[in-house]
C-alpha positions in Angstrom: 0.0 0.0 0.0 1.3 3.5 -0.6 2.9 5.0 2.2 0.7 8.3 2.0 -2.5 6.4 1.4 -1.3 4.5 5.0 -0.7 7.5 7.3 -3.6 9.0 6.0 -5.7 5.4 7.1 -3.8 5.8 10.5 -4.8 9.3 11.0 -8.4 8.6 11.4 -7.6 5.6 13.3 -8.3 5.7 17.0 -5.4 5.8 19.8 -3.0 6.3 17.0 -4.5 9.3 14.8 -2.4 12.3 14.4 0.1 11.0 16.8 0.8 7.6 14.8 0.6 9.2 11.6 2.8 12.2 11.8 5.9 9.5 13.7 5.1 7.1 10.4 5.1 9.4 8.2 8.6 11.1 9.1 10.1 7.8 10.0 9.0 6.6 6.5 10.1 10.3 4.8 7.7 11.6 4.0 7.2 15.4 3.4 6.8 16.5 6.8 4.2 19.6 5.2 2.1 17.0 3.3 2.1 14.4 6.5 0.8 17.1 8.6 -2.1 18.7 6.3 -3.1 15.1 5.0 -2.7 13.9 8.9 -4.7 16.5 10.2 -7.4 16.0 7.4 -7.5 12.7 8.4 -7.6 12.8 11.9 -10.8 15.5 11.8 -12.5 13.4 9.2 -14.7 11.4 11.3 -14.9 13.2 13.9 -18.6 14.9 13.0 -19.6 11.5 12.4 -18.5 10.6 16.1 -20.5 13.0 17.8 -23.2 12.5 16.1 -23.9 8.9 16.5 -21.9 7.7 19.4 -24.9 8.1 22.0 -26.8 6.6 19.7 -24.7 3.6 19.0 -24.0 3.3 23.0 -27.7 3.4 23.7 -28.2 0.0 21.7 -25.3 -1.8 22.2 -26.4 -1.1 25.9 -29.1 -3.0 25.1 -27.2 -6.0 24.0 -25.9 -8.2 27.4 -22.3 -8.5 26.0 -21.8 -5.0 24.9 -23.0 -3.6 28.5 -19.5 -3.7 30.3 -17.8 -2.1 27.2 -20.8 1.0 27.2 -20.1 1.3 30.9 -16.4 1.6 30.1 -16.6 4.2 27.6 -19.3 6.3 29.7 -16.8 6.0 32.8 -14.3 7.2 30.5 -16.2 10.0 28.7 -17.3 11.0 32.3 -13.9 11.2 33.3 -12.4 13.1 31.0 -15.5 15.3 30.9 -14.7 16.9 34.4 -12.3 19.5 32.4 -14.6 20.2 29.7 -17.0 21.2 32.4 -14.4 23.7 34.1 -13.0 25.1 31.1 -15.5 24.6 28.7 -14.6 24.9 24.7 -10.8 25.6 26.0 -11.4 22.2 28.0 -12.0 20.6 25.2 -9.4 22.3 22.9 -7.1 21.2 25.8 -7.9 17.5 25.8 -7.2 16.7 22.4 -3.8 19.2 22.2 -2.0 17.1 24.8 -0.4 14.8 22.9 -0.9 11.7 25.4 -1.9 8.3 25.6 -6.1 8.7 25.9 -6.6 12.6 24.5 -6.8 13.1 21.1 -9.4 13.7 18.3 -11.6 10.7 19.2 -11.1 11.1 22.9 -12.6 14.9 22.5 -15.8 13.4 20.1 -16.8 11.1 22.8 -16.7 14.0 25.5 -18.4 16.4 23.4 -21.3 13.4 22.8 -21.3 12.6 26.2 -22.3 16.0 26.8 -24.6 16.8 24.7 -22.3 19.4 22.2 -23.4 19.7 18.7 -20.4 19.5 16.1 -20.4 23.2 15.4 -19.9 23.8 19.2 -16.8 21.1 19.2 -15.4 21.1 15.9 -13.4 24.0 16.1 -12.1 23.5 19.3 -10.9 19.9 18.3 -9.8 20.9 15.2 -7.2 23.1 17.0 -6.3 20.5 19.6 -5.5 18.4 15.9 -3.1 21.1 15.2 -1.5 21.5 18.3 -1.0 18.2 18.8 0.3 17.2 15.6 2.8 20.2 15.9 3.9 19.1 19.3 4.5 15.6 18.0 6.0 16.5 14.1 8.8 19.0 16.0 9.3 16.4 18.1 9.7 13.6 16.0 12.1 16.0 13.7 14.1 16.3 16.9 14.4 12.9 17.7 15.4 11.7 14.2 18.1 14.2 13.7 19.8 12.6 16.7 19.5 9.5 15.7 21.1 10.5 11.9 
């Protein structure tokens, strides 16, 4: 598969997204300016989607015995991570998905902003940032860490 067409696929993936995409992409040379636009693209894509129809999905795999553990995961998740929305509101979010960390990101910020009830005109923009940020924080690093290694 095309190396592009790949870090694009892992942008929109959850856990890895911009993070994963923007290390690949560098570690695999490619263009750092067309990794990050096509990275960030990527990683926004489906967010929309998310926040739209993650309650929605939740509420019936609820109903389905096996799924119930897995709902109450996510919702003890969502509600965790919800706590700095709540203080901080649309910087709370934008916060959330800039730190570049193990369980922020793009998806992470969709599931809060579902759990709460906040339409994708409310979140987008503020996620769309945190996409930005993040993948800045982790190309510049990434660059760093490479040209010590060469």
């Amino acid at each position: 598969m095309n190396k592009i067409i790949y870090m694009f696929i892992l942008s929109m993936l959850p856990v890895l997204e911009i993070r994963g995409s923007m290390i690949y992409a560098l570690a695999n040379n490619i263009n750092p300016t067309l990794a990050f636009f096509l990275s960030v693209i990527g990683n926004i894509l489906p967010i929309p989607f998310l926040i739209l129809l993650t309650q929605k999905v939740l509420q019936w795999l609820d109903t389905i015995d096996t799924f119930k553990p897995f709902v109450d995961w996510i919702n003890k998740k969502a509600q965790e991570k919800s706590k700095t929305i709540d203080k901080y509101g649309r910087l709370g979010l934008y916060i959330l998905v800039a730190i570049p960390l193990p369980g922020t990101g793009a998806w992470t910020g969709a599931l809060v902003a579902s759990f709460l009830g906040l339409t994708p005109k409310k979140s987008m923009l503020p996620i769309t940032l945190g996409v930005i940020t993040a993948g800045t924080i982790v190309m510049l690093s990434t660059m760093g860490v490479l040209n010590v290694i060469k």
